[in-house]
VOSETI-595092 format. One line per field, with one value per residue (C-alpha): residue number from 1; x, y, z. Coordinates in steps of 0.02 Angstrom, whole numbers, plus 50000, padded with zeros to 5 digits. Layout:
<rs>
i	(NUM, ...)
east	(X, ...)
north	(Y, ...)
up	(Z, ...)
</rs>
This chain:
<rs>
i	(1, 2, 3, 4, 5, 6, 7, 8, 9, 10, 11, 12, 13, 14, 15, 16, 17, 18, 19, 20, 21, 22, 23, 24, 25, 26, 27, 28, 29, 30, 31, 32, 33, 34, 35, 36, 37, 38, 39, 40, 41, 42, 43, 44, 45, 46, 47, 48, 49, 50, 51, 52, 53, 54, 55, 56, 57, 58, 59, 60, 61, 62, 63, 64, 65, 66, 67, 68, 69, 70, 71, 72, 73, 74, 75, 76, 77, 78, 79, 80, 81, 82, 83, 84, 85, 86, 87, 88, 89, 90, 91, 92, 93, 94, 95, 96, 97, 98, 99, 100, 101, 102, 103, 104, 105, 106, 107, 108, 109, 110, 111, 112, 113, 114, 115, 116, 117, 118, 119, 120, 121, 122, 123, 124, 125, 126, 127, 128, 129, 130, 131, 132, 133, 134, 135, 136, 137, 138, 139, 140, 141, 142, 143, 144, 145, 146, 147, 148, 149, 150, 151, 152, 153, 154, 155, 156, 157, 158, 159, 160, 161, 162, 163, 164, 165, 166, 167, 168, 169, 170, 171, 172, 173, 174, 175, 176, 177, 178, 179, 180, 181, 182, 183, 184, 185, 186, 187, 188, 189, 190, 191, 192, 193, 194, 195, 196, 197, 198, 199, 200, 201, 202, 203, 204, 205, 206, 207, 208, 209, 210, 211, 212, 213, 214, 215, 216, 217, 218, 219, 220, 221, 222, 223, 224, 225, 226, 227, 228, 229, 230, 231, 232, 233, 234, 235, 236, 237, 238, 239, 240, 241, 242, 243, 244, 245, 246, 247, 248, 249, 250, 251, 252, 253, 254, 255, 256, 257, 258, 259, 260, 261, 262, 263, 264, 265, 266, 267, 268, 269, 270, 271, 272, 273, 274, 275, 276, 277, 278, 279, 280, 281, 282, 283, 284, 285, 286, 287, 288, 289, 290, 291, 292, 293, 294, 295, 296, 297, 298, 299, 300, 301, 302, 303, 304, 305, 306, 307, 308, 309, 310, 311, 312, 313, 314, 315, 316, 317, 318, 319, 320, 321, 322, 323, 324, 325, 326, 327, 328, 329, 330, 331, 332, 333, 334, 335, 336, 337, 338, 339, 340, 341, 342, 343, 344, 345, 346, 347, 348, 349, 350, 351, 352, 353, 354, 355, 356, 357, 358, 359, 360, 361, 362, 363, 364, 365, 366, 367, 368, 369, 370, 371, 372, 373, 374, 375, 376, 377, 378, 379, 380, 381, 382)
east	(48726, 48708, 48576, 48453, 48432, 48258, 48287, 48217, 48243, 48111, 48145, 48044, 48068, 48138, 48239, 48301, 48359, 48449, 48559, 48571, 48638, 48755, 48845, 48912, 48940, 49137, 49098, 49022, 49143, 49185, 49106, 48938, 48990, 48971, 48825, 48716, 48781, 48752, 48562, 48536, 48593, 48478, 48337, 48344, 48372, 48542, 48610, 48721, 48865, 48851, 48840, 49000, 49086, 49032, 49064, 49208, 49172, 49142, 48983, 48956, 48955, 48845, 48727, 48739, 48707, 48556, 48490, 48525, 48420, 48284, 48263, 48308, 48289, 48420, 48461, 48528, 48700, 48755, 48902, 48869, 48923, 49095, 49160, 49331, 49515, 49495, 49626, 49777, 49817, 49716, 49657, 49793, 49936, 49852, 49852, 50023, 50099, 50003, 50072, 50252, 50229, 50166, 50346, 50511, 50619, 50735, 50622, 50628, 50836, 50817, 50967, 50842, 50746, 50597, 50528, 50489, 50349, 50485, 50581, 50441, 50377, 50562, 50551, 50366, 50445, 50599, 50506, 50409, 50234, 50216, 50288, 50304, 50229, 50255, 50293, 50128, 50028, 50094, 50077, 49886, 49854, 49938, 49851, 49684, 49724, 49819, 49990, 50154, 50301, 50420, 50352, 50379, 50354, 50432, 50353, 50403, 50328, 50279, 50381, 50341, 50210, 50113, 50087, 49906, 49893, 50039, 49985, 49807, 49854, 49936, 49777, 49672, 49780, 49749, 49569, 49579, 49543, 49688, 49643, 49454, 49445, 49431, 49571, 49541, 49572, 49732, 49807, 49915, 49978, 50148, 50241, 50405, 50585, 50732, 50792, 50956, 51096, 51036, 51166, 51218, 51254, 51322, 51326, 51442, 51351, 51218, 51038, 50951, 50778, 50625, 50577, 50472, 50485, 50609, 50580, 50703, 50913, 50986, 51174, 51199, 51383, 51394, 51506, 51470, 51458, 51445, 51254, 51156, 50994, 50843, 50730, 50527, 50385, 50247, 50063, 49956, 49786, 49857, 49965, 50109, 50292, 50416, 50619, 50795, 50940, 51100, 51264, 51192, 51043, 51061, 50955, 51074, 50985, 50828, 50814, 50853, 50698, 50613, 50638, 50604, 50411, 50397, 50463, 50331, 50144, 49990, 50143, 50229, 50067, 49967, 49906, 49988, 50087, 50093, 50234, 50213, 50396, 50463, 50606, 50763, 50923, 50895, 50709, 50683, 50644, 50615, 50760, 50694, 50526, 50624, 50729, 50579, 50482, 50586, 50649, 50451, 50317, 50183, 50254, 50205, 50327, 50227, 50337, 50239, 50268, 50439, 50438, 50289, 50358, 50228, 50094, 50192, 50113, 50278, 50339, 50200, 50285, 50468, 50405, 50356, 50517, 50591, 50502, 50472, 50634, 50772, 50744, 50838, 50994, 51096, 51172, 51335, 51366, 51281, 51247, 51134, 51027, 51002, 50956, 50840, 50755, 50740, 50670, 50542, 50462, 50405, 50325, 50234, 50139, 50087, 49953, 49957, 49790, 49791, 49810, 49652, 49697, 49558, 49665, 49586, 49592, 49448, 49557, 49703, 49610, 49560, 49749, 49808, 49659, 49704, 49895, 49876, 49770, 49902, 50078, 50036, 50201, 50191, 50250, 50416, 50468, 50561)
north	(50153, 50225, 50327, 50260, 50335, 50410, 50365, 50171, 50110, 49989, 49864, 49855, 49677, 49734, 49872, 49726, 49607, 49760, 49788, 49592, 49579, 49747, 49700, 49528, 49594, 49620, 49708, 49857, 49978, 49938, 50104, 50036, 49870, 49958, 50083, 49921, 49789, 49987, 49979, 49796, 49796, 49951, 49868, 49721, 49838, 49843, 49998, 50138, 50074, 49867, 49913, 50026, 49880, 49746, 49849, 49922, 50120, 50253, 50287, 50459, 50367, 50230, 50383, 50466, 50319, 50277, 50463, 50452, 50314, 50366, 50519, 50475, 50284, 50185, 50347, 50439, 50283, 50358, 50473, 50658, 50777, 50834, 51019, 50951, 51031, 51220, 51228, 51274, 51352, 51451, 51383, 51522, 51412, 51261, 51323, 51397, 51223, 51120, 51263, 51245, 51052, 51072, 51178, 51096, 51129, 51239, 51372, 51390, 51407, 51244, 51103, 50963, 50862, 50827, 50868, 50770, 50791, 50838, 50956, 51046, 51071, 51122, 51250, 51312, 51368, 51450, 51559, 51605, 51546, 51456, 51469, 51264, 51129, 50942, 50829, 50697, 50883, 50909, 50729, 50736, 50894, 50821, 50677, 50752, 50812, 50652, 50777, 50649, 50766, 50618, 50519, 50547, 50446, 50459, 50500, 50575, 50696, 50634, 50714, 50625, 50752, 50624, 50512, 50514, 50436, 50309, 50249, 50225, 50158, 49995, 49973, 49985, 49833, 49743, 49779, 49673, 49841, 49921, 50070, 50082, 49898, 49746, 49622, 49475, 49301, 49280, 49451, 49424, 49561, 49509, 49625, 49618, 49666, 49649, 49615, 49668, 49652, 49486, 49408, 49260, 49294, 49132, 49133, 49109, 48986, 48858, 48930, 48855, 48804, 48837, 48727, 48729, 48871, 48962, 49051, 49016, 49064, 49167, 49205, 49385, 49385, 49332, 49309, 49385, 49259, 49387, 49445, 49403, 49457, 49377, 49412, 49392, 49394, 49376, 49344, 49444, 49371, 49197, 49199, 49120, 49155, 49162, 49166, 49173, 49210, 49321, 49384, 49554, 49652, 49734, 49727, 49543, 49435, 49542, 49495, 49324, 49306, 49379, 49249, 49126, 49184, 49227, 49034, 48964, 48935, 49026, 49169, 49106, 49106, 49236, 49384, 49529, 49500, 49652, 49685, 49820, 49874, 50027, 50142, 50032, 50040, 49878, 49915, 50121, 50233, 50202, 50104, 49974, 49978, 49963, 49817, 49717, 49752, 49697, 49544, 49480, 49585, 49522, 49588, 49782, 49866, 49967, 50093, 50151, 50314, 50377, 50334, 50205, 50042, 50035, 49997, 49876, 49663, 49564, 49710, 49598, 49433, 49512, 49550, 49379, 49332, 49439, 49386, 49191, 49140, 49264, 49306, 49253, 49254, 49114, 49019, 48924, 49016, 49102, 48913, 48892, 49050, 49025, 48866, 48896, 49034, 48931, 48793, 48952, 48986, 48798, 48784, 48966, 48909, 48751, 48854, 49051, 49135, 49331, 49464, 49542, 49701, 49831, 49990, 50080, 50223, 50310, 50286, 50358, 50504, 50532, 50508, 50617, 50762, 50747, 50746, 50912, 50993, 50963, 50989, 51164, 51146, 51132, 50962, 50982, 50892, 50743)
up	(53131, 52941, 52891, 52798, 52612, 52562, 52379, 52367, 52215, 52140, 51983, 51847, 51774, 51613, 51729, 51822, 51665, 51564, 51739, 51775, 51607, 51604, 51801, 51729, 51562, 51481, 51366, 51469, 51558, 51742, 51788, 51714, 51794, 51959, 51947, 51908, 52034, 52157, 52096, 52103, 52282, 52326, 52256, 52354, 52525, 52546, 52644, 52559, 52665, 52659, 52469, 52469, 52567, 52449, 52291, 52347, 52318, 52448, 52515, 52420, 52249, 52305, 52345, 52188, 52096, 52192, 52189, 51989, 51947, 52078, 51988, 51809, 51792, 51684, 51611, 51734, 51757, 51600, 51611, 51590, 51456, 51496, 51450, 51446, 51493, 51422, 51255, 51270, 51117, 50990, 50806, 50736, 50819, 50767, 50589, 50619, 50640, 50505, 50382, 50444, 50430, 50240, 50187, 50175, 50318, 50196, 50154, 50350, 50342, 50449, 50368, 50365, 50201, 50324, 50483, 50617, 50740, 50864, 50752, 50725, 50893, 50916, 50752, 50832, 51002, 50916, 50806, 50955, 50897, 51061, 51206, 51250, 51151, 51124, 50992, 51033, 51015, 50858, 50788, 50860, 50753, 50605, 50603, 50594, 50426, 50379, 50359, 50377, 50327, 50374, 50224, 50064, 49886, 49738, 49573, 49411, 49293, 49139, 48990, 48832, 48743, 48679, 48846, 48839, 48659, 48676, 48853, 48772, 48611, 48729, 48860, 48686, 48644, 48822, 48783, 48601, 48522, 48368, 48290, 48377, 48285, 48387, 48368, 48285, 48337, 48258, 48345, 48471, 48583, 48679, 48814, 48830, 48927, 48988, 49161, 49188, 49322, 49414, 49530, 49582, 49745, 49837, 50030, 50146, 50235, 50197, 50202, 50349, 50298, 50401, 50528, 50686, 50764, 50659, 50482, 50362, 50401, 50264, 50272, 50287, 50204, 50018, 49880, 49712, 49567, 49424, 49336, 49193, 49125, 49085, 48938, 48957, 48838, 48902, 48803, 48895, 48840, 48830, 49014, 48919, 48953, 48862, 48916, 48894, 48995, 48922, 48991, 48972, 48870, 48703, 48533, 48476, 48643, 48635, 48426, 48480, 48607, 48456, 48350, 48497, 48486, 48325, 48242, 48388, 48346, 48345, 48321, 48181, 48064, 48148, 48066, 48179, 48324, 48434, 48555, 48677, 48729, 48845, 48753, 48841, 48713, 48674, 48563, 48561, 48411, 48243, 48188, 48323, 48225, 48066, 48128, 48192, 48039, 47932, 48014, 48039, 47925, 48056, 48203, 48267, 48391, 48511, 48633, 48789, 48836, 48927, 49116, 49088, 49109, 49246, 49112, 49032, 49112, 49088, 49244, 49341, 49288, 49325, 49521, 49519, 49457, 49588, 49751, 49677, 49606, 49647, 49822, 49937, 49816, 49864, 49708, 49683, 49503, 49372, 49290, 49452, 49408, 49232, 49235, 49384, 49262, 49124, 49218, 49315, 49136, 49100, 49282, 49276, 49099, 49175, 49299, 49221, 49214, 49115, 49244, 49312, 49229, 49269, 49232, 49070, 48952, 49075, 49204, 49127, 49075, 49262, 49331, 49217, 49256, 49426, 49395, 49307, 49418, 49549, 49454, 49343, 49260, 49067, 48995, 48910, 48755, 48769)
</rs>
């Protein structure tokens, strides 16, 4: 026959709800799950072992659960501070490894572009700043810094000496602002490019459209149907597009979409047209200025700066190009792809609203503060 406990537990009412509530709850652990059914069955005079049976613990813990709240209340069912596993290793081999993980793997004579969380755990032991270690201890320490040596993005330092004033001379014009003078209403401001190299990739085998239960079937094999380009300008306060489609780029087609705008109305009698360009063969350096004066007095050519095609809206349209009407290539000739770009332009002005574009001259100045402050090499001359 057990012994019977000295701790009796008594309920207030409110004790009583909160541990009603927390042994039927899910979203409580199970632990806490079982030190409240423990006390419930304690209060109503259940012995240590009919409540060890019925819970399904061992006597001991129905005891120390009972003794706990006796003593402490609803307190003492919650866990207790916990010292933890002593460390293994010391904040200098901590440090040691987040510093090996911030160098290439060449400066360490080791014939690798990046490390791994494995190779370096590997690299630690071999240079004999630990004896063992794994890779999941090395990707835990990494991660509390947010250090991924396995990734890597690509960027490019700017070189044109006079990015700041070029890049901000075109988001002036996305603002309606020329000179530190606001544009007027006849001022248009139209970006514009090329792109180049699009295929008309045929496939073997009939696409296979989505259906229930299955995504869309593209053919993996392909035959190649020869490229053309495609020419956009693109109104950026206006969300009008305008296209053409050539066997390749060069200043004759780019002239030509040129003249498309420029004979069109409000273009054709507006006061300046302003077309903000990258430095592509087809409209860079002066003699592009030159050529596009002379051809249409109204029109201004504006180059961004080198490498800054980024800041240039019809790229936006072009991606939309890209994931909207090229991809998946699968055309029966290059007839098929023009005509589905011409037909691509049309649709997009039907429902075109101006791109949300937040990106200013104060943030420019910022990106380029930070970039310098990061990258202390001086800017070269283009």
């Amino acid at each position: 026959m057990s012994r019977r406990s000295p701790f009796v537990v008594r309920l207030s009412a409110e004790d009583r709800t909160v541990l009603e509530e927390r042994s039927g709850s899910r979203l409580v652990s199970h632990g806490a799950v079982v030190r409240a059914r423990i006390v419930l069955l304690a209060a109503d005079g259940a012995q240590n072992v009919d409540i060890a049976a019925r819970v399904g613990v061992c006597v001991d813990v129905v005891s120390r659960w009972r003794k706990r709240f006796c003593e402490e209340g609803l307190a003492g069912l919650a866990d207790r501070p916990r010292s933890g596993r002593p460390r293994r290793f010391g904040s200098e081999v901590v440090a040691g490894v987040k510093a090996m993980a911030c160098e290439p793997p060449e400066q360490r004579q080791v014939p690798l572009s990046r490390w791994s969380s494995a190779e370096i755990a590997d690299q630690a032991v071999a240079e004999g700043l630990v004896p063992a270690i794994s890779s999941s201890t090395v990707r835990r320490w990494l991660h509390a810094d947010a250090i991924k040596p396995w990734r890597y993005r690509s960027w490019i330092f700017r070189r044109d000496p006079d990015f700041a004033a070029k890049a901000a001379q075109v988001l002036d014009l996305y603002a309606r602002v020329w000179d530190g003078q606001p544009l007027g209403p006849d001022d248009y401001v139209i970006s514009a490019d090329e792109k180049s190299q699009l295929q008309a990739l045929r496939r073997r085998h009939p696409t296979r459209p989505a259906g229930p239960g299955h995504v869309a079937q593209v053919e993996f094999e392909y035959r190649r149907g020869g490229t053309l380009a495609y020419m956009g300008a693109y109104d950026v306060h206006r969300a009008q597009l305008f296209g053409s489609v050539a066997e390749k780029t060069g200043i004759v087609p780019f002239m030509d979409l040129v003249e498309q705008v420029m004979t069109t109305e409000p273009y054709a009698s507006a006061r300046r047209v302003f077309w903000v360009v990258d430095n592509g063969s087809s409209h860079n350096g002066q003699r592009s200025i030159d050529r596009m004066t002379t051809a249409w007095p109204s029109a201004r050519l504006v180059h961004l700066p080198v490498h800054a095609s980024w800041l240039n809206q019809i790229e936006v349209v072009f991606s939309i190009i890209q994931r909207k009407v090229i991809k998946p290539a699968d055309f029966a000739d290059l007839a098929a792809l023009a005509d589905r770009l011409r037909r691509f332009t049309g649709r997009y002005n039907q429902t075109a609203t101006p791109f949300d574009w937040r990106f200013t001259t104060d943030d420019l100045a910022a990106m380029l503060e930070r970039v310098d402050a990061h990258h202390h090499e001086p800017v070269l001359a283009a």
